[in-house]
Each structure stands twice: as structure tokens, then as C-alpha cells.
C-alpha positions in Angstrom: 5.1 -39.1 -10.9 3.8 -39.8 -14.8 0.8 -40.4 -16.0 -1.1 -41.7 -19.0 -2.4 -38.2 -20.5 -5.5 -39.6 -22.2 -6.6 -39.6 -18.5 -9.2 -37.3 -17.6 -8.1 -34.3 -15.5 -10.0 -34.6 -12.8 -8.7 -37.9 -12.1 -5.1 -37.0 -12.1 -6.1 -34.1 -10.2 -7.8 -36.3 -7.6 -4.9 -38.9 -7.7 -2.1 -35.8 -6.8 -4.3 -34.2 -3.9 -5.7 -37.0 -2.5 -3.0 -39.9 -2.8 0.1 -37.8 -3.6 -0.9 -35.0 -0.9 0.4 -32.3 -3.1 -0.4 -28.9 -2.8 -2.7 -26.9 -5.8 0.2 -24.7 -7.0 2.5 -28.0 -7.9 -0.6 -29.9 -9.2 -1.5 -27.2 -11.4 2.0 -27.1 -12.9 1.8 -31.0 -13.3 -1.9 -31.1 -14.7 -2.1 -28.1 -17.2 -4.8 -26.9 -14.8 -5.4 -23.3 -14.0 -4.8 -23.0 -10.3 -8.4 -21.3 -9.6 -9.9 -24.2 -11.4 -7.6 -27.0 -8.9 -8.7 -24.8 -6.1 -12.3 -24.9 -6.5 -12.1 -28.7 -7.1 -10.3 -29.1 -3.5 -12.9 -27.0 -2.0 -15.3 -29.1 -3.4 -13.9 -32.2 -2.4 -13.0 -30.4 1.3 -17.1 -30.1 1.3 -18.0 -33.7 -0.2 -18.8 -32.2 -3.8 -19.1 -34.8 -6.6 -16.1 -32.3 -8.9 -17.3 -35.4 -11.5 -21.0 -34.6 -11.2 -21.7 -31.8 -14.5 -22.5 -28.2 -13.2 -25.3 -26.7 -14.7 -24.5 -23.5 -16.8 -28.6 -22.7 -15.6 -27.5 -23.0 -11.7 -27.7 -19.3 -10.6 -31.5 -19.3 -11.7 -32.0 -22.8 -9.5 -31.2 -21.0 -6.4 -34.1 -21.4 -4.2 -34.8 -18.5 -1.6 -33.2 -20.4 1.4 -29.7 -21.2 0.1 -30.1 -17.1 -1.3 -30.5 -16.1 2.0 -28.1 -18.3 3.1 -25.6 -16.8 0.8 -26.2 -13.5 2.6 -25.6 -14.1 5.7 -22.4 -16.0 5.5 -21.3 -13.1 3.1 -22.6 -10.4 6.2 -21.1 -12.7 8.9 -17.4 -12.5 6.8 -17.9 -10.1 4.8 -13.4 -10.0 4.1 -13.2 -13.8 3.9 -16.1 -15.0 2.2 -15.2 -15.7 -1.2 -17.9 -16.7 -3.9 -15.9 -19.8 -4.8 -15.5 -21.0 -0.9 -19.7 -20.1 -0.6 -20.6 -22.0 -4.0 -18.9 -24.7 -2.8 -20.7 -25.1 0.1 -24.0 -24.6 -1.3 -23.0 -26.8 -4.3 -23.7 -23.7 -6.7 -21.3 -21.7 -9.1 -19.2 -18.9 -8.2 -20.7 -16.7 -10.8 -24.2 -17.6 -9.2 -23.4 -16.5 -5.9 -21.5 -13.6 -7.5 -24.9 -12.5 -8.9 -27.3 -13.1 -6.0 -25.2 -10.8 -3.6 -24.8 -8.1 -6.5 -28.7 -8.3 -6.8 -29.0 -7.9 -2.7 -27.1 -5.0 -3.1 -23.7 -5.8 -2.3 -20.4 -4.3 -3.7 -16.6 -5.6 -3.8 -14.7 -3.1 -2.5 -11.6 -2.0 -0.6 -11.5 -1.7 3.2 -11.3 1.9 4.2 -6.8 2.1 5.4 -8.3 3.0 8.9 -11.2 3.9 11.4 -12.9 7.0 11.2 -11.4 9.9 12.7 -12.5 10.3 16.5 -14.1 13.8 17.4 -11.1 14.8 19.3 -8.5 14.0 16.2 -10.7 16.2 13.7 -10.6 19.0 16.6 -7.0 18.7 16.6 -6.3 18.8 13.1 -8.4 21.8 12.7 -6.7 23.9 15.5 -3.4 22.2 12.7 -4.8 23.7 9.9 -6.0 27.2 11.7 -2.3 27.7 13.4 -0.5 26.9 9.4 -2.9 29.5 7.5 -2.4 32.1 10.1 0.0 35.5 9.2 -0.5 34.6 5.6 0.4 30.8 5.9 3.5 31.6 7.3 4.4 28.9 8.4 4.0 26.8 5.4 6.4 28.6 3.6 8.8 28.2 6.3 8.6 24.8 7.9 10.3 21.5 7.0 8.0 19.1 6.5 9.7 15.7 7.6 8.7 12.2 7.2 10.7 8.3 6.5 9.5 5.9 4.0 10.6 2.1 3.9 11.0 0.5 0.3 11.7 -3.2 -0.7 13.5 -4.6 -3.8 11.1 -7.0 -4.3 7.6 -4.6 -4.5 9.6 -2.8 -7.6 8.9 -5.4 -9.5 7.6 -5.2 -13.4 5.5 -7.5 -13.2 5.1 -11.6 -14.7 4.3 -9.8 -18.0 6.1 -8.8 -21.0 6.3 -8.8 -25.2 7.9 -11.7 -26.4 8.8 -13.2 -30.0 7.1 -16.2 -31.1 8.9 -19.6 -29.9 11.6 -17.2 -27.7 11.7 -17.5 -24.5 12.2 -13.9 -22.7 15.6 -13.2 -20.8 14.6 -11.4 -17.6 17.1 -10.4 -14.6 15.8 -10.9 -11.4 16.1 -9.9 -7.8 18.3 -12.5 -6.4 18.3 -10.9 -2.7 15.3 -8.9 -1.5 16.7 -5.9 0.4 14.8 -3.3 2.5 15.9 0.1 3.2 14.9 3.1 4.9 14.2 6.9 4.0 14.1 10.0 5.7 14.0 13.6 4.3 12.3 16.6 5.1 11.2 19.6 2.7 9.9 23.0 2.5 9.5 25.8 0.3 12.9 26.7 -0.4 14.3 23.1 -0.8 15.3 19.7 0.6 17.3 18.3 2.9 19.6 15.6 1.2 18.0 11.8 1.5 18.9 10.0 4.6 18.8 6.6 4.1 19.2 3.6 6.9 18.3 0.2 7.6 18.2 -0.2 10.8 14.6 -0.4 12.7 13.9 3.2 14.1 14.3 4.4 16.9 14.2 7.3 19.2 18.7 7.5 19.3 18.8 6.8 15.4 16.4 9.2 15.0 18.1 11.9 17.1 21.3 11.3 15.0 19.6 11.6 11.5 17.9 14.9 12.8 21.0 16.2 14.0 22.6 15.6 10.7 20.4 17.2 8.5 19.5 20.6 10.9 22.0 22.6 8.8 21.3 21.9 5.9 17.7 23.2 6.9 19.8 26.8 8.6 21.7 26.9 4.9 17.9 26.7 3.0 16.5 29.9 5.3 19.2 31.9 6.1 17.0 34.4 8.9 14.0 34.3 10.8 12.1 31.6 12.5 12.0 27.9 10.8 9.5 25.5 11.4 9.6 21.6 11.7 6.9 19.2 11.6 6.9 15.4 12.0 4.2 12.6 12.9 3.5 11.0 15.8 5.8 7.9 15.5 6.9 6.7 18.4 10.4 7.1 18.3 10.2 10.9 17.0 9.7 12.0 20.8 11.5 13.5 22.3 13.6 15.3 19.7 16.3 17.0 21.8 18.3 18.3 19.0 15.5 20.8 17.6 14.8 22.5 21.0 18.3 23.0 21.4 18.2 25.4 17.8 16.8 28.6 19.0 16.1 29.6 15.2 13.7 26.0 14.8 9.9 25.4 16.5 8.1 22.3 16.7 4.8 21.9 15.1 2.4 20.0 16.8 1.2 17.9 13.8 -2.2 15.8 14.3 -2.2 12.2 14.5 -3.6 9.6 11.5 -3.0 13.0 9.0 -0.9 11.9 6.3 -3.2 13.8 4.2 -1.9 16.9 5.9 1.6 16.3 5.2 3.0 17.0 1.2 6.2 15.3 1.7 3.1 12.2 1.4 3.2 12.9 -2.2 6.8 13.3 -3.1 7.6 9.6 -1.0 4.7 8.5 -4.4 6.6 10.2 -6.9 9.9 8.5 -5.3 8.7 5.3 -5.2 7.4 5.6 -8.8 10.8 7.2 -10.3 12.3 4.3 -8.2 10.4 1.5 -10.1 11.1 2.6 -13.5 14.8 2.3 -12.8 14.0 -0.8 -12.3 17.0 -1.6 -10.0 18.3 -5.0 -9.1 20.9 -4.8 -6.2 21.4 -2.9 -3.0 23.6 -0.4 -4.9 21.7 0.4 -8.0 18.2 1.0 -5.3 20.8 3.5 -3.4 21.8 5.0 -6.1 18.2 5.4 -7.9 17.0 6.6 -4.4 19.7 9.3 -4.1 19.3 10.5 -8.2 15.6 10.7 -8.2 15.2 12.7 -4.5 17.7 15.6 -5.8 15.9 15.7 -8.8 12.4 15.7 -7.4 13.7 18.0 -4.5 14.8 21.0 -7.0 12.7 24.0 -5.9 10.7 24.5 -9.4 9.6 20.5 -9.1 9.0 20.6 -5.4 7.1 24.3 -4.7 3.8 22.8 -6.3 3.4 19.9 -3.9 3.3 22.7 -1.5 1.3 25.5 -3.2 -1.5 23.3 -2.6 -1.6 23.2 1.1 -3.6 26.4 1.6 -6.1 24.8 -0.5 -6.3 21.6 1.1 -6.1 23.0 4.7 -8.9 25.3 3.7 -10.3 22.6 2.9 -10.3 20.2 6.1 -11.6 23.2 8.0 -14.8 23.0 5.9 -15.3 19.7 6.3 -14.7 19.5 9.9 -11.3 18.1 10.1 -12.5 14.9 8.5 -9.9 12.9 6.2 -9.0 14.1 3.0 -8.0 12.2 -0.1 -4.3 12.4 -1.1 
């Protein structure tokens, strides 16, 4: 479709959504418009808005008490999918206006807490956790494998839409032509690592079993007497785990649920993930290989022993505070 460019925006804008039925992304592309800017004019039109009609720079001190506490209650009623833009529209006032009125009434734009507060009887259980790991000098910190698996996607390492360019040069970027996900497990302790299991299959309980049973030497090799420990969370397909109870020398831990917090190996997944994403890797191959690289280097004992000299401290810690959830 062409059009004369001396044409106001708004009218080609109207001529694409209305009579061409495209969507805002492609109209944006076509009109030089910012896509917020095509969205709020659809809204607008959605609600029978003039978009033609000016909009008063003055309109957020027009606001008259009714539509204010109108605002406010839509915004209570949705508070995660009211959107200043969707209630301007509506009320045929600016975002910015309704932005203000709620941040007068007190409101704030935040992010939703990951999950429910903890019930009484998970805090109970992760204290009787933390109370069983601090005993006989934290004993069983310094002996127990903490286990865990971590899922990561070619696609969320991305750099980003961003970069430095020369003037009139367009910038050469390589991109992901296939999004692959893969799978993690390891487990760590205070002497070491096991090596990085990776899969891609969907977990469960028989995969699990096998990737366990792989790795349970390598965790006799690390601790070569005395009792070992192993902890792992309460996924489903983690019970029952048949190869540890047949290791005399290995006890299960009975770990808390919703306690990621608890669990260090939390942190090194971060660091992973981050190492991972500075690589910056494009195929299947180069994310194996960055995965593999990075965990034996993160997993050395003099890089690893301080995400676990912390534990006393932050197990002491959830017993003052009740069991409640701790930042991590």
C-alpha cells in the first residue's frame, strides 16, 4: 500500500487499522509511528475517542473527583492489567494524568511477589531444616551435595536490540537461527562438584534415577570416608530416588519446600547463566560447550567454598526470622 506522505499521520494511521485491518506493529513500521503512540490511538478509537480532537497538555489538573475515583477503582479492581494508557483512554484523559492521580492516592508500580507467603507449617519445616544443618558444628553443610537442575534457552541469552554503531553503517549482528533449550543438573558441596549433567528431555522420575546414578561416584571420589549427605527439592520426579538409599555411605536430607533461598547451588545456576551470556553462544554446540567450560571453572573449590561459607549465616538467619523467606 503507498501513500501520499504530505498526509497527516493520523489519517494513514486510520486508513491501515480501520480499512487495511493491519495490526500496530506493521502500521508502525509503515507510518514512522512509535508503536506506543499507534497503540494508544487504537485504544482510543476501540473506546470512540476523537484521536483528531487536540489533548490538552493541562488535562491531569481537569480531572474532576468522579473520573479520580474512578481511576482508582478500575486500577484496585486490576490492579496487574490496568494500564494508565488503556484507563486514559477510557476516561478520555492522558496517561501521564492517570499516572499522577494514582501516585498521589498512594499507589506504587511494582513487581509481584514470585509466590504466596509461606504457610505456618512450611516456615516450621524449614526451621526444623535449618536446626538439623547447624547441628555438630554444621556438619552436615560441609558434607552434603547440594543438588539442583536448571533449564536455559538460546534465545533469553540474547545482547540485546542495542549496540555502537558508525555513522551511515549499518551493524553486522549474528543471530540465533534455531532457539534450543537444554537442561542442567549438578550437585555441589564443600569439597567440589559433580561434573554438569546436561539433557533435554522433560524430567522425570527414570531420567532422573539415571543421572543420579551417574554422578554418585564422583560424589564417593570428593569425600573419601564418613557419612555424605544429599539434598534435593521437592520436584516431582526426584521421589523416590532408589539409587541413594541403596549407598550405605549417602543420607537423604529432608529439604523444605518453596526454599530456594536455602539452597547455594541457587546462586552458582546465576553465576552460570551470566558466564553463559557473555559467551554469547549461537548454536547447540557452542551453548554445550560454554555450559561445560564455565561449570568446571565455577566449580573449583576456591571459587565455589564461599557460596557455601555463607550458609551458617543465612540459616542462622531464617531461624530468627521464623522460617520466613529470605532474599537470595
Amino acid at each position: 500500500m503507498t501513500f501520499h506522505y504530505d498526509l497527516d499521520p493520523k489519517t494513514r494511521f486510520v486508513v491501515l487499522y480501520q480499512d487495511a485491518k493491519m495490526k500496530s506493529t506493521r502500521i508502525s513500521k509503515l507510518t514512522g509511528v512509535p508503536l506506543r503512540t499507534v497503540q494508544d490511538w487504537i485504544q482510543k478509537l476501540e473506546n470512540n475517542i476523537d484521536i483528531f480532537q487536540h489533548e490538552s497538555k493541562n488535562l491531569a489538573m481537569k480531572i474532576d473527583d468522579q473520573v479520580r475515583e474512578s481511576i482508582v477503582d478500575d486500577t484496585k479492581v486490576a490492579p496487574t492489567t490496568s494500564s494508565t494508557r488503556k484507563i486514559g483512554a477510557r476516561y478520555n484523559v492522558s496517561h501521564t494524568a492517570v499516572r499522577n492521580v494514582l501516585i498521589e492516592e498512594g499507589f506504587q508500580f511494582r513487581k509481584l511477589p514470585k509466590k504466596a507467603s509461606l504457610t505456618e507449617e512450611e516456615m516450621e519445616n524449614r526451621v526444623s531444616y535449618c536446626k538439623d544443618m547447624l547441628k555438630y558444628k554444621c556438619k552436615q553443610i560441609k558434607r552434603c551435595f547440594f543438588s539442583d537442575e536448571m533449564g536455559i534457552r538460546l534465545t533469553k541469552l540474547s545482547k540485546g536490540d542495542k549496540g555502537w554503531m558508525q555513522p551511515q553503517k549499518k551493524l553486522k549482528v549474528e543471530r540465533v537461527d534455531k532457539d534450543v533449550k537444554l537442561n542442567c543438573w549438578g550437585a555441589i558441596s564443600w569439597q567440589g562438584a559433580t561434573s554438569l549433567h546436561i539433557f533435554s528431555d522433560n524430567l522425570k522420575n527414570p531420567i532422573y534415577q539415571n543421572i543420579v546414578e551417574n554422578h554418585v561416584m564422583e560424589m564417593e571420589e570428593l569425600y573419601e570416608d564418613g557419612e555424605l549427605y544429599f539434598m534435593q527439592d521437592n520436584h516431582k520426579a526426584h521421589s523416590p530416588l532408589d539409587i541413594i538409599e541403596k549407598h550405605k555411605r549417602i543420607q537423604m536430607v529432608d529439604f523444605p519446600t518453596y526454599s530456594p533461598d536455602l539452597n547455594p547451588i541457587e546462586n552458582v545456576w546465576s553465576t552460570l547463566k551470566h558466564r553463559v551470556a557473555c559467551d554469547d553462544p549461537k548454536t547447540e554446540d557452542d551453548l554445550v560447550h560454554s555450559l561445560l567450560e564455565n561449570w568446571q571453572e565455577i566449580t573449583q573449590v576456591e571459587i565455589l567454598r564461599p557460596y557455601l561459607q555463607t550458609l551458617e549465616g543465612r540459616y542462622k538467619e531464617c531461624l530468627e526470622k521464623q522460617g520466613q523467606s529470605l532474599p537470595y
